[in-house]
C-alpha positions in Angstrom: 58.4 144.7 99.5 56.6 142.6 96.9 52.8 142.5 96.1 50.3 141.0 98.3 49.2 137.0 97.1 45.4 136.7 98.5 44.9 133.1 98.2 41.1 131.8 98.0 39.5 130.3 100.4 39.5 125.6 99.0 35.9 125.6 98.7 36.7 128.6 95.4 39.3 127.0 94.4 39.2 125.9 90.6 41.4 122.8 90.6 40.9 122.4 86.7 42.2 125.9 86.3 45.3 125.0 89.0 48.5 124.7 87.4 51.9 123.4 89.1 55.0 125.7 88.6 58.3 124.2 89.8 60.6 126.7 91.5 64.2 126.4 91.9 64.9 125.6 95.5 68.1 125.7 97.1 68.1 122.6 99.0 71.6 120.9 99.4 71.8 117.0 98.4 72.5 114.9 101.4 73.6 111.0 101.6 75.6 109.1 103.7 77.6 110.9 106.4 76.5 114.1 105.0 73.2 113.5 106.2 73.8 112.2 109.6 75.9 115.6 110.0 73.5 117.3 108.6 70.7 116.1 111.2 72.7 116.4 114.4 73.1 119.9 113.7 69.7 120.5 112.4 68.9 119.0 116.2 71.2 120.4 117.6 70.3 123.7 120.3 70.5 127.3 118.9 72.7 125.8 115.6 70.0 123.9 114.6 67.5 127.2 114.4 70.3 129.3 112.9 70.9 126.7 110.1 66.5 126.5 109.5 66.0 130.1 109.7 69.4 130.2 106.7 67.6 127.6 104.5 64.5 129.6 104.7 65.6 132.7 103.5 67.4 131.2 100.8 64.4 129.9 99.3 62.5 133.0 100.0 60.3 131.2 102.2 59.7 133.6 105.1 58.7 136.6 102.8 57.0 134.9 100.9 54.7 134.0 103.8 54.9 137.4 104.8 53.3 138.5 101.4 50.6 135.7 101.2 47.2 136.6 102.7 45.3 133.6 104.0 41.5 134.4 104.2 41.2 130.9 106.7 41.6 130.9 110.3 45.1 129.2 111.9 45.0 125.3 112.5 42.7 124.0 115.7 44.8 122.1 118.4 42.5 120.6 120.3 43.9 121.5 123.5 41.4 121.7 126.3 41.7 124.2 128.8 41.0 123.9 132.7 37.5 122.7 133.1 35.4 121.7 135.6 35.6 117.8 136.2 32.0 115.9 134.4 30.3 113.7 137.3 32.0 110.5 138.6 35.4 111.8 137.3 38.6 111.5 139.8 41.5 114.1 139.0 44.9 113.0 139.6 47.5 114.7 140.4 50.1 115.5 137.9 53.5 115.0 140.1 51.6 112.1 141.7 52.9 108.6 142.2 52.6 106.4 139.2 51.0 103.5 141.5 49.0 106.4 143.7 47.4 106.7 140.2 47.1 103.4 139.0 45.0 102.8 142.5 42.8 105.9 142.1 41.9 104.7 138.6 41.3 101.3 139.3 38.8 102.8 141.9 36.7 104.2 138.8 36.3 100.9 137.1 33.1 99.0 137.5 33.3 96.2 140.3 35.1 92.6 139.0 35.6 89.2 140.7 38.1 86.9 139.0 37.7 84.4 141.5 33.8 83.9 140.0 35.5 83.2 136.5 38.2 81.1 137.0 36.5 78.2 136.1 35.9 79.4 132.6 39.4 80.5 132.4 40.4 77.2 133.3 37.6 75.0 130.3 37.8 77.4 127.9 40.0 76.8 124.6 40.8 80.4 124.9 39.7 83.5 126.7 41.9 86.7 126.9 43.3 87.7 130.2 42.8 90.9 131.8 45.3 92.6 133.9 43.1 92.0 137.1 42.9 88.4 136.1 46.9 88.0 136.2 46.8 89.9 139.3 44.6 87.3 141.1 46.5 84.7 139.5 49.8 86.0 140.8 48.6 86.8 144.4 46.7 83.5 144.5 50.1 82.3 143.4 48.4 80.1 140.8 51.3 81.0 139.0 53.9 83.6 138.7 55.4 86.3 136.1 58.3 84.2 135.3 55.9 80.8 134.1 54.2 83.5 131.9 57.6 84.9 130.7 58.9 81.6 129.8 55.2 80.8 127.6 55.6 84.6 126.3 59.0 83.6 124.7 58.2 80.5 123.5 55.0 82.1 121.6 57.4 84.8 120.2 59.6 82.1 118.7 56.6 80.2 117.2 55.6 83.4 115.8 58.7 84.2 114.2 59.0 80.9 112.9 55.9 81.2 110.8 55.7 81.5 107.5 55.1 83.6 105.8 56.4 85.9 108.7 54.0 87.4 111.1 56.3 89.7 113.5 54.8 91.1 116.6 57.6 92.9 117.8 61.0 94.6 116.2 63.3 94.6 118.9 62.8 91.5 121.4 65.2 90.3 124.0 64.2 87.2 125.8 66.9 87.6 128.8 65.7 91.3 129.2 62.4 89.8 129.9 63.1 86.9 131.9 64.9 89.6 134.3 61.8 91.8 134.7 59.5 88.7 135.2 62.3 87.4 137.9 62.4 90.6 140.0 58.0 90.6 139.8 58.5 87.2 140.7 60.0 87.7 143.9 58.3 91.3 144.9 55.0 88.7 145.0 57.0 86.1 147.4 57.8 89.1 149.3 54.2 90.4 149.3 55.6 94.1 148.2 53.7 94.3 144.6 54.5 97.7 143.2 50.9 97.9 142.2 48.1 95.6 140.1 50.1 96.4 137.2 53.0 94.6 138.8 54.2 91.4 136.4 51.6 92.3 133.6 53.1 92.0 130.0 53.4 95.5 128.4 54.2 95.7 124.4 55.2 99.6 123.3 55.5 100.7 119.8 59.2 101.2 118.3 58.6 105.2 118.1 58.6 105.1 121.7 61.5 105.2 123.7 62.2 102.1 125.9 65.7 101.6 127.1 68.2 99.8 126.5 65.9 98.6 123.0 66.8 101.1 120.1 64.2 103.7 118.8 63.9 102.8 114.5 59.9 103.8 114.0 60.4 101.0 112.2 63.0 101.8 109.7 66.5 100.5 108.9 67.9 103.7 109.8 67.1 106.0 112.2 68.7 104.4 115.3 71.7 105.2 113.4 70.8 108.9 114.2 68.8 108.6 117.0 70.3 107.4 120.6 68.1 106.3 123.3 69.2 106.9 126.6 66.7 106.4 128.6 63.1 105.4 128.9 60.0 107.9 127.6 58.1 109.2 130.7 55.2 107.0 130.0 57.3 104.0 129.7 59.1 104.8 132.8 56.2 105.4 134.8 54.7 101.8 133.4 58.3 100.2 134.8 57.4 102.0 138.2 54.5 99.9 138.6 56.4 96.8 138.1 55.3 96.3 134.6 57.1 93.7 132.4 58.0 95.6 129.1 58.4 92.9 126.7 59.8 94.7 123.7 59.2 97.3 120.7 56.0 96.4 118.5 56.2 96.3 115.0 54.7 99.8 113.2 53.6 101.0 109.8 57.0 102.7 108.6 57.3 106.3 110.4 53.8 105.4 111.2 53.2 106.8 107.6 50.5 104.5 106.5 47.0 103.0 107.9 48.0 99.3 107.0 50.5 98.3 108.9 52.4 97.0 106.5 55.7 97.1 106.5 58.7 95.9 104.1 61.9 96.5 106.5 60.7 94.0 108.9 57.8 91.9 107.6 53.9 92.5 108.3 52.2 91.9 111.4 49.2 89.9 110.6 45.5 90.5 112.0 45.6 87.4 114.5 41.6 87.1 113.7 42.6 87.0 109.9 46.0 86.3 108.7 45.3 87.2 105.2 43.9 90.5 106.3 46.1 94.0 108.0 46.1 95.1 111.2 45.7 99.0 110.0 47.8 100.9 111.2 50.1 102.5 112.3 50.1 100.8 115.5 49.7 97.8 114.2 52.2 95.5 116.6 50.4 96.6 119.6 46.9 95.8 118.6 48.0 92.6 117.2 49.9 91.6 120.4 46.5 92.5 122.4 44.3 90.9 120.0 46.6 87.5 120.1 46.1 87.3 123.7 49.8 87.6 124.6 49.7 90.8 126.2 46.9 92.4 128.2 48.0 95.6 127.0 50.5 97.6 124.8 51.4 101.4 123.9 51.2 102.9 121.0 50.6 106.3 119.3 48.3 108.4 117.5 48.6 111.7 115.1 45.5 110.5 112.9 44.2 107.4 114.1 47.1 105.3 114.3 45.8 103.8 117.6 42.1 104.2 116.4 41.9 102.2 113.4 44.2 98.8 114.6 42.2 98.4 117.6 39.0 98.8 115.5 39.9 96.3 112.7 41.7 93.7 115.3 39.0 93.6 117.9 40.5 95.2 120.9 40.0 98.8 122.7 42.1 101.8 121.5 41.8 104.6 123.8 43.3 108.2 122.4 44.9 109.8 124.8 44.3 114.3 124.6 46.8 116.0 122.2 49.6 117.0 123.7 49.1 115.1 126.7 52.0 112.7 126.9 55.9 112.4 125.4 57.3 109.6 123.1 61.0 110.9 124.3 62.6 111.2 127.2 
């Protein structure tokens, strides 16, 4: 058993007196195949954790840990535990409906009347559309999901057209979206809407899983490594509600960056300021918002990835509790 390392706590750290000594680390040198073979067992149950816990000792890492002393308590998750609601709060249930919820929820928001605004919506050079105003449009039948699909794809085209290249979304398939918008389309002829989020337009960022679209967190590569096979929970509970999810939204690559930008597939642009980012890493999804071509999109945050596009395009970014919800299946 080796000595003890106390390490000090940063705020007595010297860093003039810090000095960086390279150790040789047994790490094997992985292209190609070799990689992809490589991660599937890494992933993979039980191998994956024998072939970790291997590399680990090899490099000595686990006693070396054992021998370091750490005068700093563990990292905070800011889990919160049971608590009693605050005033005016609804709980929902957790194995509740997805369109149970949606109702309760609407329930909490402040009283609003389309109806008294559609005038404006109607003079004004622009104005963004809420999801309730779609929903009064649509049960009004002022129009229908399938007008605003067709309008949806012919802005996507005249944004991929521009130049230089502003793309909203990765992965976009127009048929996809005219079949969603076709099947809203006739649950309003029908009167059965799934719920007010039935027929609104729904972006969600490409390191969430939304079948059949591929997952590449914006990369050229890691659908090549990565299957999807079905839709994450929070995407499959939007699709319950009749939701119309128009594609995967551009991202800062890996969502490793506050810009948004991107080289693999071309920068999405700040719709109030071309010249200027998005920030990041959910950059497609705030765009999207902020253009007015979707009422709302999905996307995720580890460090303000959600925070800081909604901030710099204009829009509202809500963080949703750590640990609270799945990007997988």
């Amino acid at each position: 058993m080796g000595k003890k390392r106390m390490m000090l706590p940063a705020s007595e750290v010297d860093l003039t007196a810090v000095k960086y000594i390279p150790e040789n680390i047994q790490a094997p040198h992985l292209t190609g195949f070799g990689l992809k073979l490589f991660v599937k067992l890494a992933e993979a149950p039980f191998v994956g954790s024998l072939l970790m816990a291997y590399l680990k000792n090899q490099n000595g890492l686990v006693e070396m840990l054992k021998r370091t002393v750490i005068p700093e308590p563990p990292m905070f998750k800011p889990e919160f535990p049971p608590q009693e609601p605050e005033p005016c709060v609804s709980l929902l249930e957790e194995d509740g409906k997805p369109q149970d919820r949606v109702d309760i929820a609407l329930k909490c928001l402040p009283y609003y009347d389309p109806a008294s605004n559609w005038s404006s919506h109607l003079t004004a050079p622009f104005r963004y559309w809420k999801i309730r105003d779609y929903a009064h449009a649509y049960r009004l039948k002022l129009t229908t999901p399938s007008v605003v699909a067709e309008r949806f794809i012919s802005a996507m085209e005249e944004f991929d057209a521009k130049n230089p290249t502003a793309p909203l979304l990765i992965s976009f398939k127009p048929d996809e979206v005219r079949k969603q918008a076709a099947a809203s389309t006739q649950r309003f002829e029908e009167g059965n809407a799934l719920s007010i989020l039935d027929g609104i337009f729904v972006a969600i960022k490409d390191d969430i899983n939304l079948y059949p679209h591929t997952t590449k967190g914006a990369t050229t590569w890691l659908h090549e490594v990565y299957e999807v096979e079905e839709d994450a929970i929070s995407v499959s509970r939007l699709r319950s509600c009749g939701v119309i999810l128009v594609g995967k939204a551009n991202m800062h690559e890996l969502g490793l960056g506050t810009t948004g930008n991107n080289p693999n597939y071309g920068t999405t642009r700040n719709p109030h300021a071309p010249e200027r980012y998005t920030g990041g890493s959910s950059s497609g999804p705030a765009a999207i918002v902020a253009s007015g071509l979707c009422s709302a999109a999905l996307g995720t945050d580890g460090g303000g990835s959600v925070r800081i596009p909604s901030s710099l395009c204009g829009v509202v970014g809500l963080k949703t509790t750590y640990g609270r919800t799945d990007i997988g299946g």
